[in-house]
Backbone as a ProteinNet text record, in pm:
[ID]
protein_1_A
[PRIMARY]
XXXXXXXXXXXXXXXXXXXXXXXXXXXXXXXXXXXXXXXXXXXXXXXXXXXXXXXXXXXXXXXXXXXXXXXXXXXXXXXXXXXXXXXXXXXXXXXXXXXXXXXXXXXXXXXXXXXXXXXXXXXXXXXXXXXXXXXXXXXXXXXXXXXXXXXXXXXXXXXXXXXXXXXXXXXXXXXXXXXXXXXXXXXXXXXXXXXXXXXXXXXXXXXXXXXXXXXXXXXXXXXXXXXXXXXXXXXXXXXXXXXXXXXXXXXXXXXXXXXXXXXXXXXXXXXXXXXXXXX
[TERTIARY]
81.9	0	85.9	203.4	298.5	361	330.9	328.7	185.8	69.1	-42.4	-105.1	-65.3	-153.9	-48.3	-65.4	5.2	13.8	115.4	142.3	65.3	-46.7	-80.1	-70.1	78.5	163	194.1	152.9	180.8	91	-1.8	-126.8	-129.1	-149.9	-176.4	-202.8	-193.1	-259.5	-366.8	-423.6	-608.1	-660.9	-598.7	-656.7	-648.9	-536.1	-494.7	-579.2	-677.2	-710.4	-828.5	-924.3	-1013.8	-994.2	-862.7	-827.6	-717.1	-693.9	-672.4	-773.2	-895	-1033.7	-1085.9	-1125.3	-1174.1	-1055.7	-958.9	-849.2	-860.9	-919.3	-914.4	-1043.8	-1131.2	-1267.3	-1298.9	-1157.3	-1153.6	-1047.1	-1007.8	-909.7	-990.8	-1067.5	-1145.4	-1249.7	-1332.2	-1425.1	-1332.5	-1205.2	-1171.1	-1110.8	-1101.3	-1050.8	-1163.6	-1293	-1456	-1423.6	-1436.1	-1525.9	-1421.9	-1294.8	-1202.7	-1180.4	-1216.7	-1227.3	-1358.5	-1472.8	-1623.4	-1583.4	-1509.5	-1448.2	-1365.9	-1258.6	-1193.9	-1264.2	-1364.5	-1480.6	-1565.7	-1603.3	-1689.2	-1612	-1507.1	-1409.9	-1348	-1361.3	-1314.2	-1491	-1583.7	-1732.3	-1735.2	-1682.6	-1684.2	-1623	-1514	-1387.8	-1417.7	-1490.1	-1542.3	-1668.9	-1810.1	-1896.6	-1794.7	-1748.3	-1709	-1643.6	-1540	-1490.6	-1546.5	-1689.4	-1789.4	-1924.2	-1883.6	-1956.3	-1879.1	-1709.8	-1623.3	-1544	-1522.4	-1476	-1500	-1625.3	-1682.6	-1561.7	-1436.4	-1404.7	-1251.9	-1275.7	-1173.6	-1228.2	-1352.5	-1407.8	-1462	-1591.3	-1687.2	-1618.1	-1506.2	-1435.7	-1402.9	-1368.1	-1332.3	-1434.4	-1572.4	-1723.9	-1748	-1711.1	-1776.5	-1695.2	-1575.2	-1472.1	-1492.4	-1538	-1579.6	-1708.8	-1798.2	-1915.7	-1900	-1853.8	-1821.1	-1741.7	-1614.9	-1575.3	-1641.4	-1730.9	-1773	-1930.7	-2004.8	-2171.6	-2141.7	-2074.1	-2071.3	-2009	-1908.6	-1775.1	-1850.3	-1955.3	-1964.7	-2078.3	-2206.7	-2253.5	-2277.1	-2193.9	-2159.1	-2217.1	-2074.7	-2101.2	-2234	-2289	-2426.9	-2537.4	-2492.2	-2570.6	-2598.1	-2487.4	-2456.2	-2516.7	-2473.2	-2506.7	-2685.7	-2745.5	-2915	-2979.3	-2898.4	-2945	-2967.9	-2843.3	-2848.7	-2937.7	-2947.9	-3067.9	-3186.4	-3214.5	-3377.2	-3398.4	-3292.5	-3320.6	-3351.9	-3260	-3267.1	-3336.8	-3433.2	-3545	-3645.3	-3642	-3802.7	-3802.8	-3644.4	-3706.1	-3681.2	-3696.8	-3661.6	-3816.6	-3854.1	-4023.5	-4124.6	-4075.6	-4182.5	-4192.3	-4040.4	-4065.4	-4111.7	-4089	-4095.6	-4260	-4360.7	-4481.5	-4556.3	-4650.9	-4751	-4870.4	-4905.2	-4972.8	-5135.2	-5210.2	-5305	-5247.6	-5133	-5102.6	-5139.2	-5169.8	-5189.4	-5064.1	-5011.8	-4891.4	-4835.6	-4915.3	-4903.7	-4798.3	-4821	-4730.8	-4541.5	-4575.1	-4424.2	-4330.8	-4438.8	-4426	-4439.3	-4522.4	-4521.9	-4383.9	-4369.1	-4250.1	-4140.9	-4116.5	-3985.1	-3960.3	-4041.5	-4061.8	-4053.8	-4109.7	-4080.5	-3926.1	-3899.2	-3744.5	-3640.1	-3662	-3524.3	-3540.5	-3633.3	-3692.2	-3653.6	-3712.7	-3678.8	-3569.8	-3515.5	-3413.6	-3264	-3293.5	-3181.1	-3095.2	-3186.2	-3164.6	-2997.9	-3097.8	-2998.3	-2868.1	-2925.1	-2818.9	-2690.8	-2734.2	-2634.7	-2568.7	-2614.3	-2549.3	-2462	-2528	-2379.5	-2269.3	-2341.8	-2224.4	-2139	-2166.6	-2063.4	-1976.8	-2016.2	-1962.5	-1894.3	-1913.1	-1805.7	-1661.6	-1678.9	-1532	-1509.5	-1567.5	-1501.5	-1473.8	-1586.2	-1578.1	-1512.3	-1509.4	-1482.5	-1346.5	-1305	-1142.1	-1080.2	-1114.9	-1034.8	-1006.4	-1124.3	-1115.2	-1001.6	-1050.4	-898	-817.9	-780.3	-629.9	-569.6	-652.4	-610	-575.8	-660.3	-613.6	-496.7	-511.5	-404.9	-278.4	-240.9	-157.3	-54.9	-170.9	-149.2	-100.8	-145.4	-85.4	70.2	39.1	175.1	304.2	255.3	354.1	346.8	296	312	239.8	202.4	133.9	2	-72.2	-122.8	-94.7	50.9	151.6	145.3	167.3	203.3	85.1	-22.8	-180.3	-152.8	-146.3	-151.6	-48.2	85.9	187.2	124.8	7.4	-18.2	-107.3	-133.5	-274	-398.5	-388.1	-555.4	-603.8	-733.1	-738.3	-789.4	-721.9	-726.6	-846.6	-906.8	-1041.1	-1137.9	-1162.1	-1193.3	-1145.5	-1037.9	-997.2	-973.2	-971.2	-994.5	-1171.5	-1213.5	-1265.4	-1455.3	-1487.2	-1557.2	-1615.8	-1575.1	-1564.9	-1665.9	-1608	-1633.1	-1738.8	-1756.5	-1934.3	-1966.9	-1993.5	-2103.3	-2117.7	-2007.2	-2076.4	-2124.8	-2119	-2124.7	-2311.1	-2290	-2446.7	-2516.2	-2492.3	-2567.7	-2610.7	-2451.6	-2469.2	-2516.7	-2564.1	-2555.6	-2705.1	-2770.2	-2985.7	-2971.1	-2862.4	-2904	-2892.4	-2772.1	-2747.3	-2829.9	-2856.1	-2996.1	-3107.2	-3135.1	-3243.4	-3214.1	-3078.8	-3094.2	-3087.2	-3048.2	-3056	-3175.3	-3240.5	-3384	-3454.1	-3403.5	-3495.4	-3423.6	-3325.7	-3237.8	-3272.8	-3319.3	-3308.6	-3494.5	-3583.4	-3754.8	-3758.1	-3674.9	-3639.9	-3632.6	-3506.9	-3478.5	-3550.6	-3600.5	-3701.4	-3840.9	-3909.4	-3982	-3983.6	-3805.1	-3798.5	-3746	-3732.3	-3676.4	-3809.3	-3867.1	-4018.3	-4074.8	-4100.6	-4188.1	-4152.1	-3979.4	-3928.3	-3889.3	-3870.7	-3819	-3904.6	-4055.9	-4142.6	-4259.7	-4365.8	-4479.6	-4596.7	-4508	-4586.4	-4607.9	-4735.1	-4766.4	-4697.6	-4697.7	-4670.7	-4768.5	-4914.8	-5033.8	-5017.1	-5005.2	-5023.9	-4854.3	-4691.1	-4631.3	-4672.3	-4765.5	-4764.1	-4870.9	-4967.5	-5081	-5000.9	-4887.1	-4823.8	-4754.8	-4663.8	-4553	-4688.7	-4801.2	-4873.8	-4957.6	-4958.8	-4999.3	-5002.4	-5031.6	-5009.9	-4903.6	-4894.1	-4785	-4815.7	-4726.6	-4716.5	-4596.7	-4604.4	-4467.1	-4347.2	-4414	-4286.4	-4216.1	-4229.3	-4160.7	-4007.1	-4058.3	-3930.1	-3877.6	-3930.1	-3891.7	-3766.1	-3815.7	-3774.5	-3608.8	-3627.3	-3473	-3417	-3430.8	-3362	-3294.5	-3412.4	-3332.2	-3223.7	-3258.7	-3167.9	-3018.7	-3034.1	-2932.9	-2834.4	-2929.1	-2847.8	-2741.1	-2764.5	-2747.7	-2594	-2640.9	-2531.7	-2393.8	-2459.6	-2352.3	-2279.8	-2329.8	-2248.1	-2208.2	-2212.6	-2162.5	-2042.9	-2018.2	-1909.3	-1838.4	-1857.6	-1761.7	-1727.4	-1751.3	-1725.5	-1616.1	-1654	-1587.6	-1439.2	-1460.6	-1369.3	-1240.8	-1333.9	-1214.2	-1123.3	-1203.9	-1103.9	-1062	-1077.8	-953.7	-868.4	-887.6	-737.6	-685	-775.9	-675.1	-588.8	-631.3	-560.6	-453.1	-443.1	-343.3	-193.1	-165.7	-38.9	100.4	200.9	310.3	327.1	387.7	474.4	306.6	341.6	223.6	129.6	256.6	139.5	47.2	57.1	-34.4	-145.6	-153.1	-228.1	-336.3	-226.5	-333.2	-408.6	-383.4	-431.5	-549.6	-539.4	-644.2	-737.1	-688.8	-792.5	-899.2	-836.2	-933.5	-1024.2	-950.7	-1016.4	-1162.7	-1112.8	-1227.2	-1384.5	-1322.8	-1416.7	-1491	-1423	-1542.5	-1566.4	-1527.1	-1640.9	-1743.6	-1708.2	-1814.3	-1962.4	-1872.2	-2005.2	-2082.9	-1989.6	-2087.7	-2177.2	-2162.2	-2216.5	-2344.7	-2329.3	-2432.7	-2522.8	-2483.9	-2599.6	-2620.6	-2560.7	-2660.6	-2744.2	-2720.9	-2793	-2904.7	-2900.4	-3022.2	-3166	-3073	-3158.3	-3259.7	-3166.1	-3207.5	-3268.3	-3314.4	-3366.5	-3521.7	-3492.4	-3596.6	-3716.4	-3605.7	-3704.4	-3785.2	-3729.7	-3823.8	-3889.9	-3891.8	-3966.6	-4049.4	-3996.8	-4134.2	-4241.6	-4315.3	-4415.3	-4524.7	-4441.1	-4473.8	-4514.1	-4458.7	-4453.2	-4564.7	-4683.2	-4795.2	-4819.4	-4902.3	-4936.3	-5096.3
-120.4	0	126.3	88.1	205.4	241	401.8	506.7	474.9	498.6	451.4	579.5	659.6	828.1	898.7	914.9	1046.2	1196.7	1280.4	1405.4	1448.3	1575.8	1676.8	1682.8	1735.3	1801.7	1703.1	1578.3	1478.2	1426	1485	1496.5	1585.1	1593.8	1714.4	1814.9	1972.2	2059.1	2077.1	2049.7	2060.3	1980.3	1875.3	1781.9	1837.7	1912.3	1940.2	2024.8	2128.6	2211.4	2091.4	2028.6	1948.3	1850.7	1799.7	1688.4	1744.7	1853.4	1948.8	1997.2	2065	2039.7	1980.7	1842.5	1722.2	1694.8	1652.6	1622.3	1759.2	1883.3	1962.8	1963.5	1926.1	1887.9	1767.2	1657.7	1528	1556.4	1654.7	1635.1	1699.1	1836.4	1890.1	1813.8	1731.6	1612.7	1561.4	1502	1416.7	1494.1	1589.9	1688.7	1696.9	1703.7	1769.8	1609.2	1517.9	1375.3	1348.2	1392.2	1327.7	1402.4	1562.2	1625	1541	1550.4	1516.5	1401.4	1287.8	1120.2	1141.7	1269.4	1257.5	1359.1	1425	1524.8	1398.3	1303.8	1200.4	1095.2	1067	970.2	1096.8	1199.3	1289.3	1298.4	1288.7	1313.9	1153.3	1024.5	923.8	930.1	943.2	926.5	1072.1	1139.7	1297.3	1192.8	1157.2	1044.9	928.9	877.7	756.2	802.5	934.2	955.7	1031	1080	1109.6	1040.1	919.1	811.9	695.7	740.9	632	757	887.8	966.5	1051.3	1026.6	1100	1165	1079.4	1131.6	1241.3	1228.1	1334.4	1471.9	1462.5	1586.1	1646.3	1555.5	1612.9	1735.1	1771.8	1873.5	1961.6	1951	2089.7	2149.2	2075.4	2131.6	2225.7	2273.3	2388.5	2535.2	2512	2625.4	2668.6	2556.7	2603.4	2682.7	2637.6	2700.4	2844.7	2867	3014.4	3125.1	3031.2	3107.9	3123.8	3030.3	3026.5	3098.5	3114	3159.2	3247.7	3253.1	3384.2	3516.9	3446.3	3551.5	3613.6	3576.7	3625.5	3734	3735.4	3795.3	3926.7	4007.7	4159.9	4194.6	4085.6	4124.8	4070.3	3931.9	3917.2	4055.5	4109.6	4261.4	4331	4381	4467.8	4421.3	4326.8	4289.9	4246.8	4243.5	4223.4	4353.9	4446.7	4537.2	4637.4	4618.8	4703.7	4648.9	4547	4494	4479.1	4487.1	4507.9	4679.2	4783.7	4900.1	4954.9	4842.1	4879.7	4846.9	4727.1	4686.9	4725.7	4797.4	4848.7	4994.5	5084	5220.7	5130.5	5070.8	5075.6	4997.7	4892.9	4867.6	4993.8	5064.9	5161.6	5255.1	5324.6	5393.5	5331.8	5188.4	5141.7	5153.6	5166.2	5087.8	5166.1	5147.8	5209	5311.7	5413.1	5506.1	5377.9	5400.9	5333.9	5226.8	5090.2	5027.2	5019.6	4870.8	4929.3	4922.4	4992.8	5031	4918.1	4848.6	4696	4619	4623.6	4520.9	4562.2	4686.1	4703.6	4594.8	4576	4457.6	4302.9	4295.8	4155.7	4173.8	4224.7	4234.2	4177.5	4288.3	4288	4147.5	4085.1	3969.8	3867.7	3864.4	3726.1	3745.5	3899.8	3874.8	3809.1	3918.3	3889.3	3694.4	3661	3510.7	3421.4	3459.8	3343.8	3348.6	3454.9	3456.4	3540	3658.9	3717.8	3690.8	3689.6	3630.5	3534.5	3433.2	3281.2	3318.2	3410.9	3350	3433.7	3560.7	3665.2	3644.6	3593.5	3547.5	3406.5	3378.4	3235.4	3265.8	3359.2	3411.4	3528.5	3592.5	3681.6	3608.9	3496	3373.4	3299.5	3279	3208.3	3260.9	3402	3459.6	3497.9	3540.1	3505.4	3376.1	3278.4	3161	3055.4	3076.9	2972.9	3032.6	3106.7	3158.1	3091.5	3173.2	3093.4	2949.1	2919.6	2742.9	2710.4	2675.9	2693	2690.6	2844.3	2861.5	2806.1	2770.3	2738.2	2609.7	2497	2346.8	2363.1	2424.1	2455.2	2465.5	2566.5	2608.7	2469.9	2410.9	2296.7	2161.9	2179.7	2097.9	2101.5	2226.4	2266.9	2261.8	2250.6	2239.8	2148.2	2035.5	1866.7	1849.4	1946.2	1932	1798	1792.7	1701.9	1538.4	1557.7	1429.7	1359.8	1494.6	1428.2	1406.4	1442.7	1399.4	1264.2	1201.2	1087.2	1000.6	1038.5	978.4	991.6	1040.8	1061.8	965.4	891.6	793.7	885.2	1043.1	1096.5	1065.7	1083.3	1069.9	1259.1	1284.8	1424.5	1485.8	1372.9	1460	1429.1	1369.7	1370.7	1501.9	1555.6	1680.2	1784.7	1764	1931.8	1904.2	1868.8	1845.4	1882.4	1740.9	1725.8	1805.4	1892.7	1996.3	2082.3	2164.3	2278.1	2232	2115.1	2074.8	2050.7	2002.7	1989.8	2214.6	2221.1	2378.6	2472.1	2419.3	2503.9	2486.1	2365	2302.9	2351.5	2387.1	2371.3	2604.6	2646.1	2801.8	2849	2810	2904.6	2923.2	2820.5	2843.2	2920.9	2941	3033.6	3196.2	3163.9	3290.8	3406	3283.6	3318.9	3374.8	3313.3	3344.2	3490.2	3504	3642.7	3777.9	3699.8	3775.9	3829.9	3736	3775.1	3821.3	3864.3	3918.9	4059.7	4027.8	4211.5	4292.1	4192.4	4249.1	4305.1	4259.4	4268.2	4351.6	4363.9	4502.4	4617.2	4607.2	4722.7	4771.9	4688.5	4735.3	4833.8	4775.9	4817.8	4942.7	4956.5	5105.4	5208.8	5142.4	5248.9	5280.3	5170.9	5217.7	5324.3	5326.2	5424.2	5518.6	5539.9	5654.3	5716.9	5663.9	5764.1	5722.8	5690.5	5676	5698	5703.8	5709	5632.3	5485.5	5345.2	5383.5	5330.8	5329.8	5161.7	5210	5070.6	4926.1	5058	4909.4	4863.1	4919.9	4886.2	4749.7	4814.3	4737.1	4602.8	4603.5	4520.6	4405.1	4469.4	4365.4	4318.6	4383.8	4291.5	4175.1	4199.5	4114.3	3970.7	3996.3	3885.2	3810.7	3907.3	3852.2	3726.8	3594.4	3534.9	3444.8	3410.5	3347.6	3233.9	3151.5	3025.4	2962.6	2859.7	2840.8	2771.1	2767.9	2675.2	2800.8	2933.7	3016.1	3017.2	2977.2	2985.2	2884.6	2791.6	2656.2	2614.9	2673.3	2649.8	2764	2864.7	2971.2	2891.5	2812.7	2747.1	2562.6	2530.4	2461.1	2515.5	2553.1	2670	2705.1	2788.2	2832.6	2645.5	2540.5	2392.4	2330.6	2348.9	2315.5	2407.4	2550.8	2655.9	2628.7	2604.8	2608.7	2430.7	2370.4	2213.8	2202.7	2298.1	2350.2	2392.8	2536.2	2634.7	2539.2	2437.8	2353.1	2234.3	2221.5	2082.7	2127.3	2191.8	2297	2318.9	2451.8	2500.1	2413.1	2272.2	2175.3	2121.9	2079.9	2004.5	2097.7	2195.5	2261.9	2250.4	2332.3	2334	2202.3	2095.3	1948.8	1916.4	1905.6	1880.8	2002	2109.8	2234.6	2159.2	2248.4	2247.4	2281.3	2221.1	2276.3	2480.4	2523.1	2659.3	2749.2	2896.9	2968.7	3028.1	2996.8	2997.4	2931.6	2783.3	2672.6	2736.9	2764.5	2809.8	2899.5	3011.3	3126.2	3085.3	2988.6	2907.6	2859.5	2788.3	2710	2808.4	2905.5	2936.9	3075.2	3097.8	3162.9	3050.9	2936.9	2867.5	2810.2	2784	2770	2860.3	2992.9	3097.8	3081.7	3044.4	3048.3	2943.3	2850.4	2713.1	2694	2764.8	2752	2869.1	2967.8	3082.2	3008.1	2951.8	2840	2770.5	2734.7	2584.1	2616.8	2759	2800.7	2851.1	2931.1	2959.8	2841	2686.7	2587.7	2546	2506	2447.7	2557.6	2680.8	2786.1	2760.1	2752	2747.5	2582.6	2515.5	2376.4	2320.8	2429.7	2417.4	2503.8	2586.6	2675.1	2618.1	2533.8	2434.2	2330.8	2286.7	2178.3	2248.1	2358.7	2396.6	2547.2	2542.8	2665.1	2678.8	2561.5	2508.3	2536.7	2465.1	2486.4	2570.3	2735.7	2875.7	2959	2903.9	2994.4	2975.7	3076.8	3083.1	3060.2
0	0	0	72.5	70.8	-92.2	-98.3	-269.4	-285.5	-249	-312.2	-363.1	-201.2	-209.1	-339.2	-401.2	-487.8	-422.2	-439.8	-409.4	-522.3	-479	-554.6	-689.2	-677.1	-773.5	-889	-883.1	-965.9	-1049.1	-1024.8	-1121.9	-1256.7	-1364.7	-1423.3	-1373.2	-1428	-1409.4	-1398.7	-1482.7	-1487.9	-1400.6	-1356.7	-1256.8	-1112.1	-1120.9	-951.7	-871	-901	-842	-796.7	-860.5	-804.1	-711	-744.6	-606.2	-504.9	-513.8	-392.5	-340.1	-394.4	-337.1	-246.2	-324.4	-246.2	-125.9	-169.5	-24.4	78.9	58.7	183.4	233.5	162.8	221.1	338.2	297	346.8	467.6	457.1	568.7	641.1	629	714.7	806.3	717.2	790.2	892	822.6	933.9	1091.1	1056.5	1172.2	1293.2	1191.8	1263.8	1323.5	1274.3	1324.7	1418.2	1458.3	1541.9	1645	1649.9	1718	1835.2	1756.4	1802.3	1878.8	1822.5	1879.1	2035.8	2011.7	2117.3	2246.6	2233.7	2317.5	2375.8	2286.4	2366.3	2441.7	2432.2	2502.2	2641.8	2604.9	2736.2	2845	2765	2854.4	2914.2	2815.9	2894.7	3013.9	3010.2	3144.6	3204.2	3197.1	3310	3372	3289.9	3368.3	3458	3425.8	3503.8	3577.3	3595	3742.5	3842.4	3790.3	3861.1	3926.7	3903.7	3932.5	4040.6	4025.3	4093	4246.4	4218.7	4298.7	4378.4	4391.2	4516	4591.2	4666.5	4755.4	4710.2	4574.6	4523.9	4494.7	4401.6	4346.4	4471.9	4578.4	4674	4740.7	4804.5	4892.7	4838.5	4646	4590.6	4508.6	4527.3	4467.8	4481.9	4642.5	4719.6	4666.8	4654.1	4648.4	4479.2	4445.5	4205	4263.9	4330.2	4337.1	4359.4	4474.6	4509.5	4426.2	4332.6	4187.3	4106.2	4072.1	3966.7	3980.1	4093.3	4061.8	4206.7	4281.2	4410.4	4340.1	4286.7	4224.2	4089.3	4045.7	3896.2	3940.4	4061.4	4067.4	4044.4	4060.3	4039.2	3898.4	3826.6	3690.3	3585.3	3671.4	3601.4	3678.7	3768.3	3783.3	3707.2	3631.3	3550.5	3412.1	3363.6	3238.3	3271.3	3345.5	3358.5	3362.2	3439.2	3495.7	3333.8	3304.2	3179.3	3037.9	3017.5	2963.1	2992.4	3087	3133.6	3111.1	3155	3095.1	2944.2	2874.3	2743.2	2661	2736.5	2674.3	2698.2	2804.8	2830.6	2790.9	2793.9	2671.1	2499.6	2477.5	2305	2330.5	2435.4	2358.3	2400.3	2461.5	2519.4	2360.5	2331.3	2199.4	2063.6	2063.9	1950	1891.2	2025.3	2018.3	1929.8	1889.3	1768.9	1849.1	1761	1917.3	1896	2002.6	2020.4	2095.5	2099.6	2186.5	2315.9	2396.7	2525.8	2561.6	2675.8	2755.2	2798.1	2851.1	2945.8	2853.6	2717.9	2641.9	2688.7	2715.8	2752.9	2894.5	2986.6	3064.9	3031	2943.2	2859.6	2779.7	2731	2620.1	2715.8	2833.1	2919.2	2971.3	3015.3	3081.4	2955.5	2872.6	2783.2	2692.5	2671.7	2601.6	2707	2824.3	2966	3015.2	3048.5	3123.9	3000.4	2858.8	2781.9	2712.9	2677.5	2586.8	2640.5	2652.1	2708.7	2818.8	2908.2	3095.9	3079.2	3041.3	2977.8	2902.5	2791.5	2682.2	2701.5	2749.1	2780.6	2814	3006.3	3103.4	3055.6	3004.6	2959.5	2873.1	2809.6	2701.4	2824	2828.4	2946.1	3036.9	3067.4	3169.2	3099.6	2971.7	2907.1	2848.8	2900.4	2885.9	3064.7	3138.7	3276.9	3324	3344.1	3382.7	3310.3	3167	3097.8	3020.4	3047.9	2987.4	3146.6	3263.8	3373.5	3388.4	3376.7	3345.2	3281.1	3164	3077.9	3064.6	3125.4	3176.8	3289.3	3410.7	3518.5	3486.5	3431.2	3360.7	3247.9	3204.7	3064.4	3111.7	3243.3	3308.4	3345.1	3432.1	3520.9	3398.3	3278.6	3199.1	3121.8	3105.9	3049.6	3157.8	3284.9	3403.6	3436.6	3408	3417.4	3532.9	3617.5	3776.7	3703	3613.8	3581.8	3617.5	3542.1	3552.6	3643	3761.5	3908.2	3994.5	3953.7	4010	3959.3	3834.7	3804	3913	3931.6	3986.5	4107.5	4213.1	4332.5	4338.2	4194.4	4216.6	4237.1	4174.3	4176.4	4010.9	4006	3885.6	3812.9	3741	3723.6	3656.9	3614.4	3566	3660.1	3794.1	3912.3	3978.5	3947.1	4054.5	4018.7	3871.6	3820.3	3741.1	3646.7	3576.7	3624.7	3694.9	3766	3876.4	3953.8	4042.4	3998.2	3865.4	3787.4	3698.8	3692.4	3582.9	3717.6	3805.4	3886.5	3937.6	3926	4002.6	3873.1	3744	3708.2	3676.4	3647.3	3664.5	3741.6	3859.7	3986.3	3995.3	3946.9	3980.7	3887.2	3746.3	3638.3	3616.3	3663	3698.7	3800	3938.3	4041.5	3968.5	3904.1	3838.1	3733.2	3695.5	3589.1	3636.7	3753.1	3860.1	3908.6	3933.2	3995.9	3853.2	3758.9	3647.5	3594.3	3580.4	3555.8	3675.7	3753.7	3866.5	3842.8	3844.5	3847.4	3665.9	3613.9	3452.5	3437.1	3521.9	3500.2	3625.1	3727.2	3779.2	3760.3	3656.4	3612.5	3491.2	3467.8	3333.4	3392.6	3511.6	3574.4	3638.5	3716.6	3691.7	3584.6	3522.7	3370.8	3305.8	3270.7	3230.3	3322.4	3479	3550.1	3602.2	3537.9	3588.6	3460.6	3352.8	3227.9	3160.8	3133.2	3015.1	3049.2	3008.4	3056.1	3093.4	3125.9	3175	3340.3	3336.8	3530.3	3548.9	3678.6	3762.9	3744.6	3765.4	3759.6	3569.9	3463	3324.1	3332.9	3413.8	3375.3	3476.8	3513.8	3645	3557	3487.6	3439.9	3310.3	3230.8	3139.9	3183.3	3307.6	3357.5	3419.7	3406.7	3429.8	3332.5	3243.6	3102.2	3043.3	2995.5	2937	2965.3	3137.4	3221.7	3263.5	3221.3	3282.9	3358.6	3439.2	3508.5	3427.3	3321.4	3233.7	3186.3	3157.7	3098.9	3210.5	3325.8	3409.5	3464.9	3406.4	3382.9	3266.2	3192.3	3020.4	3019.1	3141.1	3152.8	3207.5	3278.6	3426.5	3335.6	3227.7	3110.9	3056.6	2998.9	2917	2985.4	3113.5	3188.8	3257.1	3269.5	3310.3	3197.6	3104.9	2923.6	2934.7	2956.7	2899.7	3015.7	3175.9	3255.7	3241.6	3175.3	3147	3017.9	2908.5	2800.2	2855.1	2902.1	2981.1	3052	3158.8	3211.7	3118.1	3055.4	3005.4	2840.8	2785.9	2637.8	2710.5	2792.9	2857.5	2929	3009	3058	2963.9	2919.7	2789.4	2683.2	2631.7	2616.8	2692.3	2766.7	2873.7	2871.8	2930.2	2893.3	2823.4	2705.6	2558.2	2552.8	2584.5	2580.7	2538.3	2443.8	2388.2	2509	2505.8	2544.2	2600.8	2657.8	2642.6	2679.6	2710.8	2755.6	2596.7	2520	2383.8	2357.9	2422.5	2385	2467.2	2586.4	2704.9	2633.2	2590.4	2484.9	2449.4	2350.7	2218.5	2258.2	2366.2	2405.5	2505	2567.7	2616.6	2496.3	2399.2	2301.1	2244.6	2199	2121.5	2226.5	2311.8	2467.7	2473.6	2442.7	2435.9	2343.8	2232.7	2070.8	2077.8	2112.3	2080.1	2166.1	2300.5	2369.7	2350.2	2296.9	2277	2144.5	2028.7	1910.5	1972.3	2062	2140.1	2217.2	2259.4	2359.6	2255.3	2146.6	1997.2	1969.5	1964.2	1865.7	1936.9	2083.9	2197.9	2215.3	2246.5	2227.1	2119.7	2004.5	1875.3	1912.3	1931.2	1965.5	2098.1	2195.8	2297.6	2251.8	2194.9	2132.1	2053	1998.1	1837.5	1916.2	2048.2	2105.5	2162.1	2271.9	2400.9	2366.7	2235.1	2185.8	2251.5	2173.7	2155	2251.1	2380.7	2525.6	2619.4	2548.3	2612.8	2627.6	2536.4	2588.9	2663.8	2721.6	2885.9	2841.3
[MASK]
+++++++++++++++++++++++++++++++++++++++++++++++++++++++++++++++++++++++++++++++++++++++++++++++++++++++++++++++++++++++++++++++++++++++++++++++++++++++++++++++++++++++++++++++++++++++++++++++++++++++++++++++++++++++++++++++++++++++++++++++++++++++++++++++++++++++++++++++++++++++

């Protein structure tokens, strides 16, 4: 079999541009499908040492939790706070005269709860939470400290790995929760202090057409995005290249696959649980 593949260049001219083509199409697949191969052999061995290590991961659960959903609070403030403002003056001006007012509270409440709340907040978290990640594993790889977890008899995706998906699982619905409370907040007072909505009109929208799955379906949404963010983010860093370039490398590449991941899973949480949302 060995000389079978031909070089390129050994083809005719006219031939070469098409089977340089096809061969970068084929190498690309095989990149996607081996990438995808070695992500599911890393979620196998993350399940099974979360099923066998209780007594490695359980003690450093608590300390991801508090980085990861105590520590971010501030800034999911900010980023709710300022979207619930900006949605309730752009639907207040947008509206058509005759409108009732109230929709400005329906509006606020079904963009922030179903869509924004979630997606923001994961995306903003996936460059605090999920660049640190990253780097902190990436770090630890490139300095062999990995190595020597193994040589200690821990198993390392028990003690880094595992930790940070159970907290991230567990903080990123609390987070959400306070997001959407601070984001239908602030909408409430931006509307009744800079527009000309009463309290009782934003009060009978925000009840409008409500059911408990609408905050059901954020709290999906927000479980999905925070085991996306830990799980993307770990394994980058795992796999991390050699030297603090590799580190870089991996912790950008961390960021964009995980913000891809949180748009396909969105779209694809959307397409099933539509359906479901009338009140």
């Amino acid at each position: 079999m060995h000389g079978s593949h031909r070089n390129t260049e050994e083809f005719p001219v006219v031939q070469r541009t098409g089977i340089r083509f096809f061969r970068t199409i084929g190498r690309v697949g095989a990149d996607i499908f081996s990438g995808i191969g070695e992500r599911v052999y890393f979620l196998r061995d993350t399940l099974r040492a979360f099923a066998t290590e209780f007594r490695t991961y359980g003690p450093l659960t608590a300390a991801q939790m508090r980085r990861i959903g105590v520590d971010s609070l501030p800034l999911t403030a900010i980023v709710a706070a300022f979207i619930g403002s900006v949605i309730a003056l752009q639907t207040r001006y947008q509206l058509f005269p005759g409108v009732q007012l109230s929709v400005v509270g329906l509006i606020s409440r079904q963009m922030i709860i179903l869509e924004l709340g979630p997606l923001l907040t994961g995306l903003v978290l996936t460059g605090r939470v999920g660049a640190r990640i990253t780097a902190e594993i990436g770090t630890m790889r490139v300095t062999e400290q990995i190595d020597a977890l193994e040589t200690l008899s821990y198993d390392p995706l028990a003690y880094l790995v595992v930790p940070r998906l159970i907290a991230s699982i567990i903080m990123l619905p609390l987070l959400v929760i306070f997001a959407n409370a601070v984001g239908v907040g602030m909408a409430y007072i931006t509307a009744v202090t800079a527009t000309d909505v009463s309290f009782a009109q934003f009060s009978e929208g925000l009840r409008l057409s409500y059911n408990f799955f609408q905050i059901a379906y954020s709290l999906i949404k927000a479980t999905i995005f925070g085991a996306a963010i830990a799980f993307f983010c770990s394994y980058e860093g795992y796999v991390t290249d050699v030297g603090a370039e590799g580190v870089g490398r991996s912790t950008a590449s961390a960021v964009v696959v995980t913000s891809v991941a949180i748009l396909v899973l969105d779209a694809l949480t959307a397409s099933i649980l539509a359906n479901q949302l009338q009140g």
